[in-house]
N, CA, C and O of each residue as an XYZ file, in Angstrom:
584
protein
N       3.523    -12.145     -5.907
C       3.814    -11.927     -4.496
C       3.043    -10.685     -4.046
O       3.237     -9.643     -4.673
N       2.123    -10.696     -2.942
C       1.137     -9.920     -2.667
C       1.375     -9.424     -1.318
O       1.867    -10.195     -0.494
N       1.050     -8.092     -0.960
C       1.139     -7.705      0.642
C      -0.171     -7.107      0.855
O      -0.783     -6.491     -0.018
N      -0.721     -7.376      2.442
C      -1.922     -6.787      2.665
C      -2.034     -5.233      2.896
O      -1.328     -4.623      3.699
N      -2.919     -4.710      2.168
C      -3.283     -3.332      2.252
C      -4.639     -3.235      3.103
O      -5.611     -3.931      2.810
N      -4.648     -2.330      4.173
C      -6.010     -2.050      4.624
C      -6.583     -0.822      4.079
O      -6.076      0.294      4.196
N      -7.932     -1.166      3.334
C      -8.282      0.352      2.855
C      -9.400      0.437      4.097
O      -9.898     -0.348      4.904
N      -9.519      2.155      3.699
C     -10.748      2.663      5.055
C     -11.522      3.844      4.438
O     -10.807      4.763      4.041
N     -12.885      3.992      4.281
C     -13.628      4.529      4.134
C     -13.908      5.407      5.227
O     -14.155      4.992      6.360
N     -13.857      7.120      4.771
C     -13.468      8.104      5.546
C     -14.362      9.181      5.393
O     -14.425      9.672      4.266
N     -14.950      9.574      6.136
C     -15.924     10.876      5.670
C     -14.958     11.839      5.165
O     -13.859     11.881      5.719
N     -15.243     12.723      4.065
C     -14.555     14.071      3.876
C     -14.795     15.167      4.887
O     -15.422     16.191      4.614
N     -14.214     14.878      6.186
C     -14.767     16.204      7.178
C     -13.715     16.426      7.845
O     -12.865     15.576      7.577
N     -13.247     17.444      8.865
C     -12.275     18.378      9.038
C     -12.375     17.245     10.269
O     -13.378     16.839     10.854
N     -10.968     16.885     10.448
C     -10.436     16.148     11.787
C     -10.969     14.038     11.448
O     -10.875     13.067     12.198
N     -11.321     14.129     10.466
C     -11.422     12.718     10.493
C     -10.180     11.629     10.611
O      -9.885     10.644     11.288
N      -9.806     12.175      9.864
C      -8.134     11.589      9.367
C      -7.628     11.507     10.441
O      -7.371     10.345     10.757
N      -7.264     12.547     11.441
C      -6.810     12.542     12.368
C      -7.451     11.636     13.605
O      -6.772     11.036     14.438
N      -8.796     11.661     13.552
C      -9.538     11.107     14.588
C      -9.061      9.314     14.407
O      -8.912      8.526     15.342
N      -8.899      9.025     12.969
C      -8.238      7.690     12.558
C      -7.409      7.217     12.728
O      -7.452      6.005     12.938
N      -6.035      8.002     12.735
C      -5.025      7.872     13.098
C      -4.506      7.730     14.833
O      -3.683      7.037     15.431
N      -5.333      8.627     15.151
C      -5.453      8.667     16.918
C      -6.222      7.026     17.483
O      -6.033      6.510     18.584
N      -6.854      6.628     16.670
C      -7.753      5.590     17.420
C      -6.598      4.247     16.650
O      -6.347      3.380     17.487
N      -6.060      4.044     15.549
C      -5.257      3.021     15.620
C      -3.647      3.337     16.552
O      -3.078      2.374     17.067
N      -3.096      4.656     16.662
C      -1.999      4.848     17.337
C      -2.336      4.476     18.912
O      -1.708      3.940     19.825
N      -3.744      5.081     18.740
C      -3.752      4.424     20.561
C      -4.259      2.593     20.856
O      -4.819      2.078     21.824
N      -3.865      2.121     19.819
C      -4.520      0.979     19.653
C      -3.033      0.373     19.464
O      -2.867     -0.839     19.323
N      -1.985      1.275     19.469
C      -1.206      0.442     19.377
C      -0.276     -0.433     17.871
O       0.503     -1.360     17.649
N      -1.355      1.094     16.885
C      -0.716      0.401     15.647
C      -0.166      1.093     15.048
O      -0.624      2.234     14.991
N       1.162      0.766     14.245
C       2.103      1.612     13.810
C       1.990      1.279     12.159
O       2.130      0.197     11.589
N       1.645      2.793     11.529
C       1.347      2.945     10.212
C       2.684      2.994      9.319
O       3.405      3.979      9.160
N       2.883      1.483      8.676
C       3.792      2.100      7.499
C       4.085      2.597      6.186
O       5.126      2.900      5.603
N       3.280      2.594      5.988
C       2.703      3.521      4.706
C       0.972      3.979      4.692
O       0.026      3.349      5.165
N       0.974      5.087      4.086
C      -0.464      5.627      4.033
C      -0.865      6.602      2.782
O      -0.196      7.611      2.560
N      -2.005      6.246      1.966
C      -2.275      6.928      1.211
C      -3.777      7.530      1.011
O      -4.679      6.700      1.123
N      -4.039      8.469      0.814
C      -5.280      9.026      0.843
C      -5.654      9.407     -0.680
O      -4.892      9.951     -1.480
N      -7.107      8.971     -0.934
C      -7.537      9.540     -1.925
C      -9.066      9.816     -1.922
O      -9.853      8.869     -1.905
N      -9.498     11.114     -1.938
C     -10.253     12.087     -2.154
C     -11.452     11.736     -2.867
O     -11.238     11.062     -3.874
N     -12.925     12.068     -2.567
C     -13.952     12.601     -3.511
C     -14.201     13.490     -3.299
O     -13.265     14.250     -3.048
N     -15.969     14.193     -3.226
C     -16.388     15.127     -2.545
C     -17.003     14.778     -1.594
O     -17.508     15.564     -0.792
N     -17.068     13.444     -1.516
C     -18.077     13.178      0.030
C     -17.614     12.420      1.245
O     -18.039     12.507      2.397
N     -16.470     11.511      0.661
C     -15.517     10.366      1.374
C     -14.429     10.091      0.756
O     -14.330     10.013     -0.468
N     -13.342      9.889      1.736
C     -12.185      9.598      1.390
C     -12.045      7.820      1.331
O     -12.897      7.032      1.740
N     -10.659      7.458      0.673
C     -10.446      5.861      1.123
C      -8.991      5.998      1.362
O      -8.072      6.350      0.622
N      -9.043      5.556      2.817
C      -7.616      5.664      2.913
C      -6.807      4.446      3.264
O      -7.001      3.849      4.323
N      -5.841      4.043      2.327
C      -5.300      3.404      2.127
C      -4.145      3.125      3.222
O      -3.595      4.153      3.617
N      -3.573      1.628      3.912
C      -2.329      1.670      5.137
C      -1.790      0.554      4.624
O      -2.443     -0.199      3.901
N      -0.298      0.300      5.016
C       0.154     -0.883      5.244
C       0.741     -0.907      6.666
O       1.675     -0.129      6.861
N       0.325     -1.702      7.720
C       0.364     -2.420      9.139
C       1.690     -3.739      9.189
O       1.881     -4.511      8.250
N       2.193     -3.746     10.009
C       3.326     -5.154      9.915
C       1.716     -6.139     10.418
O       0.943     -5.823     11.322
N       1.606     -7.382      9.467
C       0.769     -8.096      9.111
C       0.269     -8.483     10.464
O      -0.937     -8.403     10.700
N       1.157     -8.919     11.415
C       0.817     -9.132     12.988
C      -0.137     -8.138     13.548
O      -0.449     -8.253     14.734
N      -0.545     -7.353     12.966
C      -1.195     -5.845     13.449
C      -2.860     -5.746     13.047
O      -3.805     -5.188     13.604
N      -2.715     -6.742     11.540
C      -3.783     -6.255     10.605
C      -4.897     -6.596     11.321
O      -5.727     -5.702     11.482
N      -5.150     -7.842     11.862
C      -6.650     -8.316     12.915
C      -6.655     -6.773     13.863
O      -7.372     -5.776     13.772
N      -5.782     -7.038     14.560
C      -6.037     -6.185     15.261
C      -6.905     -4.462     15.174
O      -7.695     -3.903     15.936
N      -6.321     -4.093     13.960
C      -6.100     -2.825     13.379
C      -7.840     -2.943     12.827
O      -8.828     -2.279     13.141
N      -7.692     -3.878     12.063
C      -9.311     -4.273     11.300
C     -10.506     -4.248     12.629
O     -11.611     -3.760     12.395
N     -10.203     -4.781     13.948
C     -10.980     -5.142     14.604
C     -11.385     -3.583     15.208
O     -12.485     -3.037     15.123
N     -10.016     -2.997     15.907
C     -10.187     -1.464     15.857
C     -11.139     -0.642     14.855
O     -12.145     -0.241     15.440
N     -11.096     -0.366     13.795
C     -11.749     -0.110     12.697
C     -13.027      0.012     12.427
O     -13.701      0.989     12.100
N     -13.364     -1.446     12.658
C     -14.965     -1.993     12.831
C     -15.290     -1.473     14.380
O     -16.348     -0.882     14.598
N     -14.508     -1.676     15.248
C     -15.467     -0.942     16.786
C     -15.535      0.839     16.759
O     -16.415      1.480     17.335
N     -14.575      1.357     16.081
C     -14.497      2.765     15.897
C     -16.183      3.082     14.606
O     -16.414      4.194     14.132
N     -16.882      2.099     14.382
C     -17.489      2.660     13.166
C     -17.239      2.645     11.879
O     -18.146      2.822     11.066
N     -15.820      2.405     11.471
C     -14.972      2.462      9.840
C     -15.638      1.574      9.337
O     -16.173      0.722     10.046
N     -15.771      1.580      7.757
C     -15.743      0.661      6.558
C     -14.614      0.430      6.465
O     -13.859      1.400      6.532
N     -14.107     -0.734      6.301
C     -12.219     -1.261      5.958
C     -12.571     -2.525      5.532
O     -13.694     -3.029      5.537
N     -11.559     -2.981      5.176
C     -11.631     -4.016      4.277
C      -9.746     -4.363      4.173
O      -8.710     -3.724      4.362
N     -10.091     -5.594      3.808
C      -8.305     -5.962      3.722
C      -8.028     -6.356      2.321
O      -8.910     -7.087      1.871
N      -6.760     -6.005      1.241
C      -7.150     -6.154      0.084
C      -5.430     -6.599     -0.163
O      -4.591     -6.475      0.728
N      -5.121     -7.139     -1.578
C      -3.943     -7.264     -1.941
C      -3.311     -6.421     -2.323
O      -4.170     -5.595     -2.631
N      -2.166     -5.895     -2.594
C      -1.330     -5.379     -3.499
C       0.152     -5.519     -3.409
O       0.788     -6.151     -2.566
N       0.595     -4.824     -4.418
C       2.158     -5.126     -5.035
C       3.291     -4.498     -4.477
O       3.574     -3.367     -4.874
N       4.042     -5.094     -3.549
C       5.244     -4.179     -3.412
C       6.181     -4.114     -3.918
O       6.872     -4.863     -3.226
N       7.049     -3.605     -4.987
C       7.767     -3.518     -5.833
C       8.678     -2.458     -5.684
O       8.445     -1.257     -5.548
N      10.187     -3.311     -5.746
C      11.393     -2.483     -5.513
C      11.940     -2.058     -6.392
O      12.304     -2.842     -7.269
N      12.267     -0.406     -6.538
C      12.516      0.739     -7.811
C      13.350      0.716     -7.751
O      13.665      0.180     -6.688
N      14.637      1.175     -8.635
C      15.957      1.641     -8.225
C      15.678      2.864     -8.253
O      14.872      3.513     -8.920
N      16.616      3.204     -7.256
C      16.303      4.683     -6.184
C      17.332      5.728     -7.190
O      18.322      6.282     -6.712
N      17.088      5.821     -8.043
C      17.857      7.036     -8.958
C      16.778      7.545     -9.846
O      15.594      7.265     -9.657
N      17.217      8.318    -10.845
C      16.515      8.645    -11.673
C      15.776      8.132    -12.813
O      16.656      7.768    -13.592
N      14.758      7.926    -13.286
C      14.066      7.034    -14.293
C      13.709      5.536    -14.069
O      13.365      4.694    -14.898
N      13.936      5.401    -12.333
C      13.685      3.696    -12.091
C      12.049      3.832    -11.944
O      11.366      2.894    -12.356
N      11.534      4.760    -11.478
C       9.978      4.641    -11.626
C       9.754      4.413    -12.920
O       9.297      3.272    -12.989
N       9.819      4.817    -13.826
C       9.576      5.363    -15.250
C      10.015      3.777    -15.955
O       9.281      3.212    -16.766
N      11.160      3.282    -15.541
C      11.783      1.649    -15.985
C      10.572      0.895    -15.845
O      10.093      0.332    -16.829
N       9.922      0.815    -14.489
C       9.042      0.193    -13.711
C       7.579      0.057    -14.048
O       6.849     -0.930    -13.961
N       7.318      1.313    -14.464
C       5.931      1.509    -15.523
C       6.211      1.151    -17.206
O       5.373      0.616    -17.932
N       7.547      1.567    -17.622
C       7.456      0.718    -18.753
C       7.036     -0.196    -19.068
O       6.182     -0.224    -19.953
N       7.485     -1.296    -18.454
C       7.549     -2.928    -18.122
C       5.595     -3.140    -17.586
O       4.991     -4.185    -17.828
N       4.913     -1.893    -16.848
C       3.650     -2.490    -17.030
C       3.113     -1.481    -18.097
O       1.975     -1.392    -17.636
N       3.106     -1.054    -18.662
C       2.748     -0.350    -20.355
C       2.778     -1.523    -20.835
O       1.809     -2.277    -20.927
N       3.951     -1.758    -21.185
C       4.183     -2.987    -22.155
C       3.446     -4.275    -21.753
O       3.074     -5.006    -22.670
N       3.200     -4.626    -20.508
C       2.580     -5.633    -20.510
C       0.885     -5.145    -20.596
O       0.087     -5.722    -19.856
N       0.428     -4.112    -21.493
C      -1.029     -3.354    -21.214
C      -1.702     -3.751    -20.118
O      -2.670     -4.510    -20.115
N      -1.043     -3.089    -18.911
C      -1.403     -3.213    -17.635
C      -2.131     -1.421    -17.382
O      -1.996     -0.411    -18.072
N      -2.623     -1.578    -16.555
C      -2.682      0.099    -15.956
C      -2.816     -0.445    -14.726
O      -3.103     -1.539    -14.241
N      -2.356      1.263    -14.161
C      -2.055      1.355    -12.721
C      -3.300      1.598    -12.089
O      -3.719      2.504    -12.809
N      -4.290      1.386    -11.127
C      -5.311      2.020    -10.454
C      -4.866      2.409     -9.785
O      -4.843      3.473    -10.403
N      -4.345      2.652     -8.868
C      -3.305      3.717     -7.469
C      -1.766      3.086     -7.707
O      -1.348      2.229     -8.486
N      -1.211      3.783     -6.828
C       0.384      3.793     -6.648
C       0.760      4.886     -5.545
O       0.355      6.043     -5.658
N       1.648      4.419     -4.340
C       2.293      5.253     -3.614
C       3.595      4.664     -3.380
O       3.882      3.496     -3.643
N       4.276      5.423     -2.934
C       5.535      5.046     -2.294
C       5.449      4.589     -0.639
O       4.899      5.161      0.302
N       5.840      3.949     -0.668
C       6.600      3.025      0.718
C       7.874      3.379      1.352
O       9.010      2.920      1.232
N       7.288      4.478      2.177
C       9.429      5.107      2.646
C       9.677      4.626      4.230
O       9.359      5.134      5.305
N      10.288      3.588      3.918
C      11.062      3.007      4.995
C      12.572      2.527      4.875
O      12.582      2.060      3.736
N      13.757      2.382      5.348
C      14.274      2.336      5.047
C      15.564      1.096      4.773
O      16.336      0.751      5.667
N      15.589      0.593      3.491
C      15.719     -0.660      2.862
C      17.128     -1.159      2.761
O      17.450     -2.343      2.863
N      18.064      0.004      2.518
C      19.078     -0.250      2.093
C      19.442     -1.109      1.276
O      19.835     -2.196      1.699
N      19.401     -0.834     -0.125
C      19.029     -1.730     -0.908
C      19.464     -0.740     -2.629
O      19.756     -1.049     -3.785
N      19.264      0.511     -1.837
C      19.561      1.218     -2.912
C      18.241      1.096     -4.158
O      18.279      1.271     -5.375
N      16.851      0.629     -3.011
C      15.819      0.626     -3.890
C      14.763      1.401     -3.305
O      14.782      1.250     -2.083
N      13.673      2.318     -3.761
C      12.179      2.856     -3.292
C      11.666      1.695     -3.308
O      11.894      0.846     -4.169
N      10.842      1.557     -2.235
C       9.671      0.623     -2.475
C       8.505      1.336     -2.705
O       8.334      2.453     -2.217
N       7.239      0.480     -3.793
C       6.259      1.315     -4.230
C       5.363      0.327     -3.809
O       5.600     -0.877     -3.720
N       4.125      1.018     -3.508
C       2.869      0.078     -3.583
C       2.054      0.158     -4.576
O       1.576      1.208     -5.005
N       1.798     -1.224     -5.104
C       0.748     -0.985     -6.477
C      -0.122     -1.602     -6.756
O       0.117     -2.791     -6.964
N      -1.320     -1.197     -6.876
C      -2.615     -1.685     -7.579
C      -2.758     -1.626     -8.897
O      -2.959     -0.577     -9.509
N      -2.640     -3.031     -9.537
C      -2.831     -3.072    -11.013
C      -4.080     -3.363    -11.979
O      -5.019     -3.512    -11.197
N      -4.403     -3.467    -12.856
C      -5.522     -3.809    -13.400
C      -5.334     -5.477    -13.198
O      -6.393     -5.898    -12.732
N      -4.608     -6.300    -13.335
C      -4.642     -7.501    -12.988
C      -3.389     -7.918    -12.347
O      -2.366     -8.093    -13.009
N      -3.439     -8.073    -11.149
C      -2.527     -8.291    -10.376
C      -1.446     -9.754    -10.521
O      -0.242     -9.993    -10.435
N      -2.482    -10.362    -10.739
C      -1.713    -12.115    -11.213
C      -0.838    -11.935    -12.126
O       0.361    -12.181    -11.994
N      -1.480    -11.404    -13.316
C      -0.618    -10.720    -14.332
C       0.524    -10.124    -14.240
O       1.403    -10.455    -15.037
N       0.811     -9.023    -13.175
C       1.656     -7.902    -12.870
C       2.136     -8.942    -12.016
O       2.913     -9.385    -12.862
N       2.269     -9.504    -11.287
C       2.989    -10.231    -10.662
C       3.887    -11.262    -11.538
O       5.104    -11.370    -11.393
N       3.033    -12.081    -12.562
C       4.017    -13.046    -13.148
C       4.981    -12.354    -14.728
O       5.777    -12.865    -15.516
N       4.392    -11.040    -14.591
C       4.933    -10.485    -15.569
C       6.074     -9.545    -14.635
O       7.187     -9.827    -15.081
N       6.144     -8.980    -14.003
C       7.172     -8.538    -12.890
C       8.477     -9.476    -12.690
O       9.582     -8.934    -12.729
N       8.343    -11.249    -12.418
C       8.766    -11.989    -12.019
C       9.709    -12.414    -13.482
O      10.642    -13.210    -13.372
N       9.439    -11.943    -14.510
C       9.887    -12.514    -15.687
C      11.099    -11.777    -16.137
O      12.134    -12.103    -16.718
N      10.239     -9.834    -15.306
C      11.214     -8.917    -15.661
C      12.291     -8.577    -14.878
O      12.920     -7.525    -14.988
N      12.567     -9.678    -13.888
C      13.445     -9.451    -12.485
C      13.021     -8.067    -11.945
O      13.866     -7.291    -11.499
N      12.100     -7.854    -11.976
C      11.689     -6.706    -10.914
C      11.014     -7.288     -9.541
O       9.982     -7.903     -9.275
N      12.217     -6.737     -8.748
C      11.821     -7.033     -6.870
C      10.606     -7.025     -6.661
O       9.839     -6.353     -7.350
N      10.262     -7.692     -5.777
C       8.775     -7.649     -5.141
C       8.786     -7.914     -3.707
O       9.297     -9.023     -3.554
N       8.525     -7.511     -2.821
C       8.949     -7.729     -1.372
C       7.597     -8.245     -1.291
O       6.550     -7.751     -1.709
N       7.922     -9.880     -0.365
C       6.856    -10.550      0.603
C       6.120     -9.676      1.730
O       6.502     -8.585      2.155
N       5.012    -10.376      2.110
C       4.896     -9.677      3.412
C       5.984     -9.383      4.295
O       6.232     -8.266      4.749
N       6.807    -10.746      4.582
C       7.671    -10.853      5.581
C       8.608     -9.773      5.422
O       8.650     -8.919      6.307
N       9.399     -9.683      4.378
C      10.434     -8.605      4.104
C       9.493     -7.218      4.058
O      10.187     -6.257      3.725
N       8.206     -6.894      4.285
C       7.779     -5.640      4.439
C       7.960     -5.475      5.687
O       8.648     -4.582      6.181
N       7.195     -6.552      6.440
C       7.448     -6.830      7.922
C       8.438     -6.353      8.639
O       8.348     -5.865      9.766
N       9.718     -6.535      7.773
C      11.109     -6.395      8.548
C      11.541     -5.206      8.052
O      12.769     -5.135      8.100
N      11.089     -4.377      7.658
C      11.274     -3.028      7.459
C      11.610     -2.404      8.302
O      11.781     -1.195      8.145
């Protein structure tokens, strides 16, 4: 079970981020999760959009100048105490998975779970190996309804 991530290719320069954020907020799009990660020359910054948004957001993107791209990843529900991250990476250790990114998703679920976003080394994998381990995975739709 997969949700769309928009990544965005970002110059490393003072006010970009912001200049990004200003051109999808005035566009009308509301960011629910966001993660940034760093080089020395460009950033990629990572969003999740309620899916109704993503054309839109993408189309924004491309007229602003951005590199973006629309990609899969994992949303997966933690138990919200202590050591449920740590439960959660076990289960992909053991399946010799690695993580390529990971952020948290803070919206609020009631559920008594974090939601995380995750990029795995093989996602099909982490998905049908997730599904085996009764570990949650929220659809688009249930991200949607966040």
């Amino acid at each position: 079970m997969f949700i769309k991530q928009i990544s965005v290719f970002l110059e490393n320069n003072v006010g970009t981020l912001r200049e990004l954020t200003e051109l999808l907020g005035k566009g009308g799009i509301d960011l629910l999760a966001l993660s940034i990660a760093d080089t020395q020359n460009f950033g990629i910054v990572r969003i999740i959009v309620n899916s109704g948004q993503i054309d839109e957001a993408m189309k924004l993107l491309k007229d602003g100048g951005h590199i973006a791209k629309v990609n899969h990843v994992i949303c997966a529900a933690v138990p919200d105490r202590p050591l449920g991250l740590c439960e959660l990476l076990a289960i992909i250790e053991q399946a010799d998975l690695s993580v390529e990114y990971m952020y948290s998703f803070l919206r609020k679920a009631g559920n008594g779970s974090a939601q995380m976003i995750l990029r795995l080394s093989d996602g099909q994998k982490a998905a049908r190996v997730f599904g085996m381990k009764n570990v949650t995975m929220l659809s688009q739709e249930e991200v949607d309804a966040l």
